[in-house]
LOTORGU-584771 format. One record per atom (N, C-alpha, C, O): z, y, x; atom name; residue number from 1; residue in one letter. Coordinates in nm, 4 decimals. Example, Ala and Ser with C-alpha at 12.3 -4.5 7.8 and 13.67 -1.06 7.14 Angstrom:
! residues 2
[node [0.7800 -0.5690 1.3190] N 1 A]
[node [0.7800 -0.4500 1.2300] CA 1 A]
[node [0.7800 -0.3300 1.3200] C 1 A]
[node [0.8465 -0.3319 1.4236] O 1 A]
[node [0.7080 -0.2250 1.2850] N 2 S]
[node [0.7140 -0.1060 1.3670] CA 2 S]
[node [0.7870 0.0030 1.2900] C 2 S]
[node [0.8039 0.1138 1.3409] O 2 S]
***
This chain:
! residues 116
[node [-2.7075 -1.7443 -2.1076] N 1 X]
[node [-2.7923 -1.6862 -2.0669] CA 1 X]
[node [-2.8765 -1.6034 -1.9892] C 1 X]
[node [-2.8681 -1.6121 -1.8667] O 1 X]
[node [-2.9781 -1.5029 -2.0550] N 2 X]
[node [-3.0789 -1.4594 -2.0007] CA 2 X]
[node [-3.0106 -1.3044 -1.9643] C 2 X]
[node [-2.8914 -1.3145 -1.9355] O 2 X]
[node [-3.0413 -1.2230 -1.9620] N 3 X]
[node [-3.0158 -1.0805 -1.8719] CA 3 X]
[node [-2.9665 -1.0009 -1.9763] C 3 X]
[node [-2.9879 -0.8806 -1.9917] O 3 X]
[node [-2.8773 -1.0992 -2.0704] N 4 X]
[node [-2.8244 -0.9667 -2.1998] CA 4 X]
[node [-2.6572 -1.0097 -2.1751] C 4 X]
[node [-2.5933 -1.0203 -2.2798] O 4 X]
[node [-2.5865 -1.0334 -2.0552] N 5 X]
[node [-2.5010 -1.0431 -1.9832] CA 5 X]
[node [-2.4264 -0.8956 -1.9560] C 5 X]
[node [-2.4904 -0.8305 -1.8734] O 5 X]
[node [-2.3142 -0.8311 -2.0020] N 6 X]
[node [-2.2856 -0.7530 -1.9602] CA 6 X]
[node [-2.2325 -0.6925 -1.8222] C 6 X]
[node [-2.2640 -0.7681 -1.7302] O 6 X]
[node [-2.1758 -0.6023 -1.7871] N 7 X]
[node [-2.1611 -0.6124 -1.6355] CA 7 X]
[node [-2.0110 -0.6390 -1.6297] C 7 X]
[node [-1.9881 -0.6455 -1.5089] O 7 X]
[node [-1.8997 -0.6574 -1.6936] N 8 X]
[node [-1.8440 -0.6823 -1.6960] CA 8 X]
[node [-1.7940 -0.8598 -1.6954] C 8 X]
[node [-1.6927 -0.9204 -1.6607] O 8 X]
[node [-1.9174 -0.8950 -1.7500] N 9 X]
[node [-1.9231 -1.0445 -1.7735] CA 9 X]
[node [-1.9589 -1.1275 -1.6696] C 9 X]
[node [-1.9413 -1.2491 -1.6625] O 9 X]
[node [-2.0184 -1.0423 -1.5768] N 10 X]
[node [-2.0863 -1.1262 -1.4687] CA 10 X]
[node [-1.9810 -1.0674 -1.3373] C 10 X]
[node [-1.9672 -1.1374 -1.2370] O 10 X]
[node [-1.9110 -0.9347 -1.3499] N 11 X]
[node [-1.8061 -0.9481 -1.1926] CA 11 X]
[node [-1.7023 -1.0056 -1.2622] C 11 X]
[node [-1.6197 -1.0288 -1.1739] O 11 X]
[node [-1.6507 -1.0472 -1.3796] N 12 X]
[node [-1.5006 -1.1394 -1.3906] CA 12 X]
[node [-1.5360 -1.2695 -1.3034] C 12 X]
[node [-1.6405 -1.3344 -1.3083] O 12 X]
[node [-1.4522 -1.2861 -1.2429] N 13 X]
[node [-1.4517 -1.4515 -1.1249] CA 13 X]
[node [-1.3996 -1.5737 -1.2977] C 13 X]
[node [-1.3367 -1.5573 -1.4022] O 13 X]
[node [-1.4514 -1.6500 -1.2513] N 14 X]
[node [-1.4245 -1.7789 -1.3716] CA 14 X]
[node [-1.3052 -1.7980 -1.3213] C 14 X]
[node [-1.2747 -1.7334 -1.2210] O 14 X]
[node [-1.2159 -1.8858 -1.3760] N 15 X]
[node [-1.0923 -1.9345 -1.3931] CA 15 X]
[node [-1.0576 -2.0378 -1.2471] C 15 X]
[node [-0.9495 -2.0556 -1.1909] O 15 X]
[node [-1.2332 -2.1104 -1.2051] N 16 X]
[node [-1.1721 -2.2322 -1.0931] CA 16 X]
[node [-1.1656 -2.1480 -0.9744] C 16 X]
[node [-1.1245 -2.1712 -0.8608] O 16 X]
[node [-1.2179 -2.0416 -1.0304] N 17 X]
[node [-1.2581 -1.9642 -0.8679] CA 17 X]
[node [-1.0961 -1.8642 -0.8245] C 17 X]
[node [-1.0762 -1.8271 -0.7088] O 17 X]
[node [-1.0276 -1.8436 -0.9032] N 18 X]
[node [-0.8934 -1.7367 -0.8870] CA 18 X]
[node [-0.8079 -1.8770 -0.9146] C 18 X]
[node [-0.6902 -1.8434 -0.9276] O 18 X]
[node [-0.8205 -2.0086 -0.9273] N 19 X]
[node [-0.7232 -2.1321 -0.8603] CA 19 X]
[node [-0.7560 -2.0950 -0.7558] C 19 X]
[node [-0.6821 -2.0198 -0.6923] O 19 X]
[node [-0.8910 -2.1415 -0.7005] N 20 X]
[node [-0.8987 -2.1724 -0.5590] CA 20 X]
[node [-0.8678 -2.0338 -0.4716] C 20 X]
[node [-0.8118 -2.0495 -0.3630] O 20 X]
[node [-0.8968 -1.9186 -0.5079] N 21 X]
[node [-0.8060 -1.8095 -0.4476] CA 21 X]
[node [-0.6513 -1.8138 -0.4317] C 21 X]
[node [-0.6026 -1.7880 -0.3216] O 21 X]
[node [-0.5905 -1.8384 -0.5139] N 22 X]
[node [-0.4644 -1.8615 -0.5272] CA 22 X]
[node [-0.4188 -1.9940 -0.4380] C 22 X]
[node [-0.3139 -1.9767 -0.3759] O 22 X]
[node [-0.4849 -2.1300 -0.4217] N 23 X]
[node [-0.4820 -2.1917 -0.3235] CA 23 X]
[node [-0.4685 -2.1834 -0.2075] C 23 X]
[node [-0.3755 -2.2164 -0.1339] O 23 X]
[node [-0.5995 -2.1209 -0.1819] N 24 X]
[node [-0.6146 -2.0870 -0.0332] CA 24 X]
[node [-0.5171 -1.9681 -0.0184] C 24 X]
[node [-0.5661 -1.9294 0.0877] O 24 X]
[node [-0.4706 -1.9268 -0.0291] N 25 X]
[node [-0.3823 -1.7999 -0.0523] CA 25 X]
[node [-0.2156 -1.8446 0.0209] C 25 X]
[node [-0.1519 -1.7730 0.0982] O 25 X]
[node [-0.1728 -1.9859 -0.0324] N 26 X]
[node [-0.0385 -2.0668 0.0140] CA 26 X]
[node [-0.1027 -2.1287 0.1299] C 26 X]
[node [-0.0460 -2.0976 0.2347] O 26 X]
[node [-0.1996 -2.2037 0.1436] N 27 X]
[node [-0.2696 -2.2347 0.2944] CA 27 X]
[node [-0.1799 -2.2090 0.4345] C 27 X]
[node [-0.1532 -2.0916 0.4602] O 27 X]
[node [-0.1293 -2.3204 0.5319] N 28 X]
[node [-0.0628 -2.2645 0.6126] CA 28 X]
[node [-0.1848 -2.1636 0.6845] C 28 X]
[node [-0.1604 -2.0431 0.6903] O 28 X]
[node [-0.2932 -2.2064 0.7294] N 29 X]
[node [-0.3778 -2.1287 0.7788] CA 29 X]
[node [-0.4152 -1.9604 0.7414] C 29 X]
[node [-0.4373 -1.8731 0.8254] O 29 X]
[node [-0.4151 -1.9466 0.6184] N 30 X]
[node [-0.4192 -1.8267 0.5501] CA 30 X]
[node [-0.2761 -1.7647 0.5504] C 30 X]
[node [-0.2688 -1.6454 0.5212] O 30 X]
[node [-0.1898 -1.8157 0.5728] N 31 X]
[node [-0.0469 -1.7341 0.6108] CA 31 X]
[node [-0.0452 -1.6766 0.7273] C 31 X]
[node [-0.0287 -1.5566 0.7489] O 31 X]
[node [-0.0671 -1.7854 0.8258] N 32 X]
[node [-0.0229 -1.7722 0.9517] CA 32 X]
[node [-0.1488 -1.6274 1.0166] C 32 X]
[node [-0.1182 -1.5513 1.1085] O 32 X]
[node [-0.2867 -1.6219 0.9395] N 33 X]
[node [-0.3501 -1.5266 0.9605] CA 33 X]
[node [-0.3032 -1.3785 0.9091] C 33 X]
[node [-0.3337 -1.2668 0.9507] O 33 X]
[node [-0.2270 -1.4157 0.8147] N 34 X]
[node [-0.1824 -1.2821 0.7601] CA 34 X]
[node [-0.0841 -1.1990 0.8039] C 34 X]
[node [-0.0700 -1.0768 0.7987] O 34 X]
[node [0.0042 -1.3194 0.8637] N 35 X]
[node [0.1028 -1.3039 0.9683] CA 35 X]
[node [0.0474 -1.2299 1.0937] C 35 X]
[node [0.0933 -1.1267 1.1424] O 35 X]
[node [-0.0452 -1.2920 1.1309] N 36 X]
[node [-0.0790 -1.2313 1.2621] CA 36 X]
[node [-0.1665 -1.0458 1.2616] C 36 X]
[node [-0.1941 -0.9603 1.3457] O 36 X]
[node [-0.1803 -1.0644 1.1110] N 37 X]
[node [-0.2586 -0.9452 1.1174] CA 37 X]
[node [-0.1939 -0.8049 1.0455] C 37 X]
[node [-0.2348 -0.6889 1.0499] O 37 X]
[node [-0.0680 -0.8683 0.9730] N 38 X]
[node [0.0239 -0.8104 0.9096] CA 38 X]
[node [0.1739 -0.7813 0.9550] C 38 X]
[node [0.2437 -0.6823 0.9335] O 38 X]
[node [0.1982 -0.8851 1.0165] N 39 X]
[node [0.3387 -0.8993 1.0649] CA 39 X]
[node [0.4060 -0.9580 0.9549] C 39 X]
[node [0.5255 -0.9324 0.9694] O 39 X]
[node [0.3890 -1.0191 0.8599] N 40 X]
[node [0.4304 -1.0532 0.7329] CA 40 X]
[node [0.3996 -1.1920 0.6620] C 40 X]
[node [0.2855 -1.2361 0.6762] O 40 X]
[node [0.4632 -1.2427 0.6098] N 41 X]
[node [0.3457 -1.3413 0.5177] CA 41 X]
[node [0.3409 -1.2848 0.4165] C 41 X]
[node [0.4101 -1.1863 0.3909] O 41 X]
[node [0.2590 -1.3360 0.3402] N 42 X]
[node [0.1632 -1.2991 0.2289] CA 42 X]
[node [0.2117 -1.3897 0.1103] C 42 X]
[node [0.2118 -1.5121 0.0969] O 42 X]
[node [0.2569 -1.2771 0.0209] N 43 X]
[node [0.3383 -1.2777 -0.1138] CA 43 X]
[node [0.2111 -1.3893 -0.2184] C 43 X]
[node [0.2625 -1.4858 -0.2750] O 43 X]
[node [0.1214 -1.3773 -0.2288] N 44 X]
[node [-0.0125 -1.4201 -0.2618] CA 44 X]
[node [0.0073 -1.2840 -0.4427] C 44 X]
[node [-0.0708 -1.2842 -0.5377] O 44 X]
[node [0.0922 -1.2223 -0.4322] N 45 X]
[node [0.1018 -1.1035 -0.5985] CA 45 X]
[node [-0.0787 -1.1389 -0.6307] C 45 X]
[node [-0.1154 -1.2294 -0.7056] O 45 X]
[node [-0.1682 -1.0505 -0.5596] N 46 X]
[node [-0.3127 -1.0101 -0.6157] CA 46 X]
[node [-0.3341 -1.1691 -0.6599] C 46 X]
[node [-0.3626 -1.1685 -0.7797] O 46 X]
[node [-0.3320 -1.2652 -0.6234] N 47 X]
[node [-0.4381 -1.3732 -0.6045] CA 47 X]
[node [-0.3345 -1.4849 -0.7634] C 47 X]
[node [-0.3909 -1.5616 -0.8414] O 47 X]
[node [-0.2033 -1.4566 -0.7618] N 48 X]
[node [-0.1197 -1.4785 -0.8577] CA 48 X]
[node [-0.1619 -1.4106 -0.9890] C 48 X]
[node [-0.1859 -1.4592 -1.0995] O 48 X]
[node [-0.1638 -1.2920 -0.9471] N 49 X]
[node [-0.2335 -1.2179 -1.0816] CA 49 X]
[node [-0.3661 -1.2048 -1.1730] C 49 X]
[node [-0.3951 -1.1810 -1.2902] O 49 X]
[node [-0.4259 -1.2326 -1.0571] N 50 X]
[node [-0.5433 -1.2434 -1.0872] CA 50 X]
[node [-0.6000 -1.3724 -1.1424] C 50 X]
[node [-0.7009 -1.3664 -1.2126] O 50 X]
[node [-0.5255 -1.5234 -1.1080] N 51 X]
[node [-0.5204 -1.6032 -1.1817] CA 51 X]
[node [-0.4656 -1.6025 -1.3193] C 51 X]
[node [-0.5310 -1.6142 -1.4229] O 51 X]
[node [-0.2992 -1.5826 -1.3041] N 52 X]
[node [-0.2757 -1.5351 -1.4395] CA 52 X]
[node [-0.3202 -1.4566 -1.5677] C 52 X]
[node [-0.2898 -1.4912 -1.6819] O 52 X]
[node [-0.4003 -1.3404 -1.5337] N 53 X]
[node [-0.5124 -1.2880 -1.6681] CA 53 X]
[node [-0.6039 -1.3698 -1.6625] C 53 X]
[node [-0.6400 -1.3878 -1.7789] O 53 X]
[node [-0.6865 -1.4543 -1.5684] N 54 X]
[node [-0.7854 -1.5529 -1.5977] CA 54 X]
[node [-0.7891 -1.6400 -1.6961] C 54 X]
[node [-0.8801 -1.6570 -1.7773] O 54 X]
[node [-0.6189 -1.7330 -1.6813] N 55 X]
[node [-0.5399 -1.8453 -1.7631] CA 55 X]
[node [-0.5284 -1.7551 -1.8918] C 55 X]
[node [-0.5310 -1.8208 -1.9959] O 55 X]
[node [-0.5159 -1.6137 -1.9079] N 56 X]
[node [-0.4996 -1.5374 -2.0130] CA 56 X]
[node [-0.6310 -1.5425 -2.1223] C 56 X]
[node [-0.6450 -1.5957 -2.2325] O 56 X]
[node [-0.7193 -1.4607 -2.0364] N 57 X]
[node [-0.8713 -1.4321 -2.1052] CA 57 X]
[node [-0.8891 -1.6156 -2.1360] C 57 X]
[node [-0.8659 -1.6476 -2.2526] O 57 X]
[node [-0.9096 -1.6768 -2.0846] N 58 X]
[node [-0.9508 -1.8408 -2.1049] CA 58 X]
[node [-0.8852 -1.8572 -2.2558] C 58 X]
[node [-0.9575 -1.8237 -2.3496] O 58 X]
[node [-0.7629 -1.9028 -2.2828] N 59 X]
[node [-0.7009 -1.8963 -2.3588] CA 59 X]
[node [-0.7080 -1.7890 -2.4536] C 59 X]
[node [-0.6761 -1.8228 -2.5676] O 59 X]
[node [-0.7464 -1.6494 -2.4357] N 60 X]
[node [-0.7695 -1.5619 -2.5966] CA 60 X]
[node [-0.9137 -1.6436 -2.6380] C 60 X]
[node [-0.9087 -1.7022 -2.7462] O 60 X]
[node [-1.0203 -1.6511 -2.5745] N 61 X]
[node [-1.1011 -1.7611 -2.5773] CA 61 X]
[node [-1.1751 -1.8694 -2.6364] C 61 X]
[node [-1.2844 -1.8747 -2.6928] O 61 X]
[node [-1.0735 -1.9668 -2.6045] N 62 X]
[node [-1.0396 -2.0505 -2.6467] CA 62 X]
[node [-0.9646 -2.0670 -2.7777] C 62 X]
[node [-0.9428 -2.1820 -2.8159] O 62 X]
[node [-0.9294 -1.9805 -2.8389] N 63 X]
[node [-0.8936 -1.9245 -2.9731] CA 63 X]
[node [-0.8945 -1.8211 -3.0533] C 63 X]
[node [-0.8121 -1.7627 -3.1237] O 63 X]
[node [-1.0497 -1.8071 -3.0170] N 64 X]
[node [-1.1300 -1.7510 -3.0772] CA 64 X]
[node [-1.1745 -1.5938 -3.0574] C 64 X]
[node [-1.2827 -1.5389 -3.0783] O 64 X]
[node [-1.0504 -1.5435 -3.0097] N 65 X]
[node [-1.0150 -1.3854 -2.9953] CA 65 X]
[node [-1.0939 -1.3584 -2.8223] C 65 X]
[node [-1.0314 -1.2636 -2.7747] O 65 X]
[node [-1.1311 -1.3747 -2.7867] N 66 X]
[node [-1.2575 -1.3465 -2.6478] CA 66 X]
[node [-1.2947 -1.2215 -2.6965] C 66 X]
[node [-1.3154 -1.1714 -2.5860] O 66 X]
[node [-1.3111 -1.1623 -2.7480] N 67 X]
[node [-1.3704 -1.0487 -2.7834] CA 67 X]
[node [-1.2930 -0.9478 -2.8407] C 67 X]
[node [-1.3338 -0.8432 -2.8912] O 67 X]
[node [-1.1511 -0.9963 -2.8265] N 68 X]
[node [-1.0593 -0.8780 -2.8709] CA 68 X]
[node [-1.0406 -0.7934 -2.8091] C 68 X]
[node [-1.1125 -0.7858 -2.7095] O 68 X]
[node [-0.9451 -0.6918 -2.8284] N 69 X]
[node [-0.9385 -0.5349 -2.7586] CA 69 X]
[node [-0.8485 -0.6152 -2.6679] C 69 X]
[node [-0.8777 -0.6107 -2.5484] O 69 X]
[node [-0.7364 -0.6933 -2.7059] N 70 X]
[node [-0.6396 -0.7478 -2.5538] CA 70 X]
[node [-0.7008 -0.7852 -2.4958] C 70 X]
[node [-0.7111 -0.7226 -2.3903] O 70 X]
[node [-0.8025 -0.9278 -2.5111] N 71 X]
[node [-0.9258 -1.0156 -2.3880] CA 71 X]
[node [-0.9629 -0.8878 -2.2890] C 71 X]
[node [-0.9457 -0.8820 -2.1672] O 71 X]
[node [-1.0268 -0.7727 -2.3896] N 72 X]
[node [-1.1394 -0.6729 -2.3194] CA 72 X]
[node [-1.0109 -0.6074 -2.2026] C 72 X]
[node [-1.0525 -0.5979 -2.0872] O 72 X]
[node [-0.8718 -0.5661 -2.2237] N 73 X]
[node [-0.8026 -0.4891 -2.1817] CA 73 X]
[node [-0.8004 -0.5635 -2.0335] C 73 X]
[node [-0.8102 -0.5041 -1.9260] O 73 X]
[node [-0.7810 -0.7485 -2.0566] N 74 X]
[node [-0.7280 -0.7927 -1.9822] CA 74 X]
[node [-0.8733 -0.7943 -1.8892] C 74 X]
[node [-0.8660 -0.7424 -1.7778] O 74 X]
[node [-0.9426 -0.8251 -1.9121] N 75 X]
[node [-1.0709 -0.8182 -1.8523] CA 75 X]
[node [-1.0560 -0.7048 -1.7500] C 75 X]
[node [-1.0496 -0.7278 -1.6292] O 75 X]
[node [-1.0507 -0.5818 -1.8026] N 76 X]
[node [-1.0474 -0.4500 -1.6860] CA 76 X]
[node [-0.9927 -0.4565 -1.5868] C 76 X]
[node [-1.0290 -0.4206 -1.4748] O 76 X]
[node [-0.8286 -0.5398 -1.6475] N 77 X]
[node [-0.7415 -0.5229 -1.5402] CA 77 X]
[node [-0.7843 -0.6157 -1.4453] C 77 X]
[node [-0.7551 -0.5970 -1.3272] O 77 X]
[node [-0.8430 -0.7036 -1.4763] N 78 X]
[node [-0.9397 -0.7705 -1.3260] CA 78 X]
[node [-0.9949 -0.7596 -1.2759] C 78 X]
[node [-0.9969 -0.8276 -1.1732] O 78 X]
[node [-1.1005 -0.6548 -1.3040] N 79 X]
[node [-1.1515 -0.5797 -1.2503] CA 79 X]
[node [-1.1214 -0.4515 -1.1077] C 79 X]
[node [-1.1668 -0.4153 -0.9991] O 79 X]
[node [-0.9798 -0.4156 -1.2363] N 80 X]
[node [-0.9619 -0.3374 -1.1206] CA 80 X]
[node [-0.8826 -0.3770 -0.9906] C 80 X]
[node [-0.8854 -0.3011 -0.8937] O 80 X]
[node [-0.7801 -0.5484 -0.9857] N 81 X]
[node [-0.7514 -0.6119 -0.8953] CA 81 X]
[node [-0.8522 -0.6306 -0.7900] C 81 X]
[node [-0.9724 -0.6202 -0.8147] O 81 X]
[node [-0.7951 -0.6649 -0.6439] N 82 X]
[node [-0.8572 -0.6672 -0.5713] CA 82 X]
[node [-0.7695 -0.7982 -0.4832] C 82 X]
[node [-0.6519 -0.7830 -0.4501] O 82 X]
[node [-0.8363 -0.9067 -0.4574] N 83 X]
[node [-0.7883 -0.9804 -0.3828] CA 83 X]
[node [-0.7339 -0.9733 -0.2037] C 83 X]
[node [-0.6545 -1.0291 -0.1280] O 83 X]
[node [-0.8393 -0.8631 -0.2033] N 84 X]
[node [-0.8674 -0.8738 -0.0310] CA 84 X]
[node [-0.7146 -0.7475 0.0478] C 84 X]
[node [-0.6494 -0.6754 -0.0277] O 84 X]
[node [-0.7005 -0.7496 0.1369] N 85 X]
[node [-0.6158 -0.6572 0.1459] CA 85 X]
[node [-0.6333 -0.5753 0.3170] C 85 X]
[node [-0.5596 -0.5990 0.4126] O 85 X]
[node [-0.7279 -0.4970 0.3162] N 86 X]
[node [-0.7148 -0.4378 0.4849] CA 86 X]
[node [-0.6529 -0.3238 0.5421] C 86 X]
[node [-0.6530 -0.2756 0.6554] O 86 X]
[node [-0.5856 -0.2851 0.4047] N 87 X]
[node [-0.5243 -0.2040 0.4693] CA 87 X]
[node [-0.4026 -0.2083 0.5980] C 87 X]
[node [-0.3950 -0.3152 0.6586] O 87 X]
[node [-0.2845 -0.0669 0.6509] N 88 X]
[node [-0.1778 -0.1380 0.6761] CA 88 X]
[node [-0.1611 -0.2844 0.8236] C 88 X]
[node [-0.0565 -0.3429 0.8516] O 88 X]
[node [-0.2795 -0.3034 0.8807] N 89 X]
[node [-0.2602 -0.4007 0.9871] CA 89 X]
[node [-0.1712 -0.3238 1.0884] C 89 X]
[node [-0.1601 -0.2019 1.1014] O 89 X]
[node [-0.1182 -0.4108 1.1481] N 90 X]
[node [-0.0197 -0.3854 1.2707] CA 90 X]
[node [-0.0749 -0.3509 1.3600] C 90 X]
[node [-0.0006 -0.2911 1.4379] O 90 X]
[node [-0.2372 -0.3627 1.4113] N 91 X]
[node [-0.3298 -0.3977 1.5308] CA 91 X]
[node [-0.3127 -0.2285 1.5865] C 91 X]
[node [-0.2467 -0.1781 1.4957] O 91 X]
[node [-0.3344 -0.1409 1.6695] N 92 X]
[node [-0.3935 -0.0199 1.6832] CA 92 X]
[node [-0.5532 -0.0104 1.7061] C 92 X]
[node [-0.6124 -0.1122 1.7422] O 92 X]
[node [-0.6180 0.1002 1.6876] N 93 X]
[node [-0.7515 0.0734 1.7268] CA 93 X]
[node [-0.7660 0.1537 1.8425] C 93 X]
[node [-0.7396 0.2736 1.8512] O 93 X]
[node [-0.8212 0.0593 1.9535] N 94 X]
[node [-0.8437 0.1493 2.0686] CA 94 X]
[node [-0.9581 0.2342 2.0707] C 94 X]
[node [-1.0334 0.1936 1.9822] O 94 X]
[node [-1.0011 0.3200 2.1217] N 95 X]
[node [-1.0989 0.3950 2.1386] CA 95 X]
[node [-1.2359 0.2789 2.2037] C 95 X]
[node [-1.2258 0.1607 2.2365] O 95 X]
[node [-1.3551 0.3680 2.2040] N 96 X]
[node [-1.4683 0.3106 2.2316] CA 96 X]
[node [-1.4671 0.3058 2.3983] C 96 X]
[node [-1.4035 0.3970 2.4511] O 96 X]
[node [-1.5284 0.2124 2.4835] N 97 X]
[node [-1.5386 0.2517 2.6555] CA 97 X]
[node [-1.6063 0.3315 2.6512] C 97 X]
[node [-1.6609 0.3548 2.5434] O 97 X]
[node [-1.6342 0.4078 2.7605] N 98 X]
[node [-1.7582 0.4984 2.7825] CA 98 X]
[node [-1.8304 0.4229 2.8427] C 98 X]
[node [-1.7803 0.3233 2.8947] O 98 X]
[node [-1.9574 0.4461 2.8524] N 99 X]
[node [-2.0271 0.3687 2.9109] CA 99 X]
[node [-2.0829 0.3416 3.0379] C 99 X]
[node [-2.1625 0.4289 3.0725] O 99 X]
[node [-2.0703 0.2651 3.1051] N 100 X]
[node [-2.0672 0.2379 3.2849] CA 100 X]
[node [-1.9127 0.2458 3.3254] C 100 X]
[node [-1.8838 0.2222 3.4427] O 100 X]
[node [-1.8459 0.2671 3.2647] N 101 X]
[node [-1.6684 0.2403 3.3090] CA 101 X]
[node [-1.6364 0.0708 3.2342] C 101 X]
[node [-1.6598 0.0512 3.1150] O 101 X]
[node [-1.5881 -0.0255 3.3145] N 102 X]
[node [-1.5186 -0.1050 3.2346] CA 102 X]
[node [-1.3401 -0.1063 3.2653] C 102 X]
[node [-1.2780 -0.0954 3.3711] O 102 X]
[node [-1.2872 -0.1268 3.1049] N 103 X]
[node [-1.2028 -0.1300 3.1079] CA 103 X]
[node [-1.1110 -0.2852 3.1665] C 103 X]
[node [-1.1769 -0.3885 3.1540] O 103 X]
[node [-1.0350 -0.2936 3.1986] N 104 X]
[node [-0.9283 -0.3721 3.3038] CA 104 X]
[node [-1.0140 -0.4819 3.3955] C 104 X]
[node [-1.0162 -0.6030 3.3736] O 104 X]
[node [-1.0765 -0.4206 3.4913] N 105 X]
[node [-1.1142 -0.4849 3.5598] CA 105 X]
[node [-1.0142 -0.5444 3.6722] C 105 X]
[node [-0.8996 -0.5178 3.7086] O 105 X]
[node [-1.1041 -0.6292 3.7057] N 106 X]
[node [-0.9415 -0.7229 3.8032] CA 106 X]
[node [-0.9345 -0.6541 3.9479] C 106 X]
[node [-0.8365 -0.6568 4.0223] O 106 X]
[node [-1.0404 -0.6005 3.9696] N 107 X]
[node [-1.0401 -0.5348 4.1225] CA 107 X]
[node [-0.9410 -0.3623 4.1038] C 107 X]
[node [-0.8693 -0.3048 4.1857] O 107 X]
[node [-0.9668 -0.3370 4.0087] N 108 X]
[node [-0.8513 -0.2301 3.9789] CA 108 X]
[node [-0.7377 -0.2484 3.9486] C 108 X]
[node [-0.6535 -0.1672 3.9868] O 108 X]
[node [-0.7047 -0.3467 3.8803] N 109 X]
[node [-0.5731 -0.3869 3.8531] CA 109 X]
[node [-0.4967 -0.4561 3.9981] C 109 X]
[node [-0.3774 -0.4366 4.0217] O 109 X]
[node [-0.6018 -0.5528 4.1041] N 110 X]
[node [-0.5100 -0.5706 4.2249] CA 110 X]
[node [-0.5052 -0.4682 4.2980] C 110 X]
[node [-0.4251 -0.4809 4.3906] O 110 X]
[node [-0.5843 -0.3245 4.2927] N 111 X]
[node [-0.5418 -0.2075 4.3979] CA 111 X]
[node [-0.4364 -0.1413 4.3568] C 111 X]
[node [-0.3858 -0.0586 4.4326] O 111 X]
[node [-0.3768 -0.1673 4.2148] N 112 X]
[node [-0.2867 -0.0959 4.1650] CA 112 X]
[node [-0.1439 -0.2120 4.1791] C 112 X]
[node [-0.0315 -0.1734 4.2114] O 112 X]
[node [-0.1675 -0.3100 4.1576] N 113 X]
[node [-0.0721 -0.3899 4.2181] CA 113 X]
[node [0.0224 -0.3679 4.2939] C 113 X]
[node [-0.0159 -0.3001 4.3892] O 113 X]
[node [0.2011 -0.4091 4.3012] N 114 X]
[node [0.2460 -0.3622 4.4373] CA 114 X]
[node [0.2239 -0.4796 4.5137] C 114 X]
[node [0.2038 -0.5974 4.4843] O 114 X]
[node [0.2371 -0.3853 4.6702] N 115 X]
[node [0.2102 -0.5260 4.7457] CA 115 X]
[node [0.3254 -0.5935 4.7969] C 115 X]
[node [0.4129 -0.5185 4.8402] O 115 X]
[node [0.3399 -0.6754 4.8008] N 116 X]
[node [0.5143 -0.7785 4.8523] CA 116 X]
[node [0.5330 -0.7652 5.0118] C 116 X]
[node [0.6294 -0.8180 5.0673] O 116 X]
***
């Protein structure tokens, strides 16, 4: 229905949507990014877990108990998961240019050059 949806009911992700997280998650593409931005590959834990209480809540559900204190418990804890992860990158952050200076220009880099 109509707008008597709780708020809890409407941020839980459905069940196809934390597969396809969990999918894309083993992806060589989605590794090899995580790799590059982590130094690591990527365990997929959040995107594992977060499927797993899905397959959970579905199943209390599906037998009848959706509305129990475990469903509701498990519910939170999905809530409070988070798929995304930015912390922790390997990258450094450089500072801002100032403005009218550019940084590595090629005419500075050949005056600094040695010469042969």
């Amino acid at each position: 229905g109509g707008g008597l949806e709780t708020r809890e009911e409407r941020e839980i992700p459905k069940l196809s949507s934390c597969f396809d997280a969990l999918y894309f998650c083993a992806t060589p593409g989605n590794q090899f990014r995580y790799y590059y931005r982590f130094g690591t590959y990527d365990d997929c834990d959040a995107a594992t877990n977060m499927f797993s209480l899905a397959c959970s809540v579905r199943f209390e559900e599906a037998n009848g108990r959706g509305q129990g204190e475990k469903a509701n418990d498990m519910r939170k804890q999905m809530l409070g998961l988070s798929t995304k992860n930015t912390d922790n990158h390997v990258w450094k952050i450089r500072p801002p240019v100032p403005e009218g200076e550019v940084r590595g220009s090629l005419s500075a880099w050949l005056d600094e050059a040695p010469k042969p």
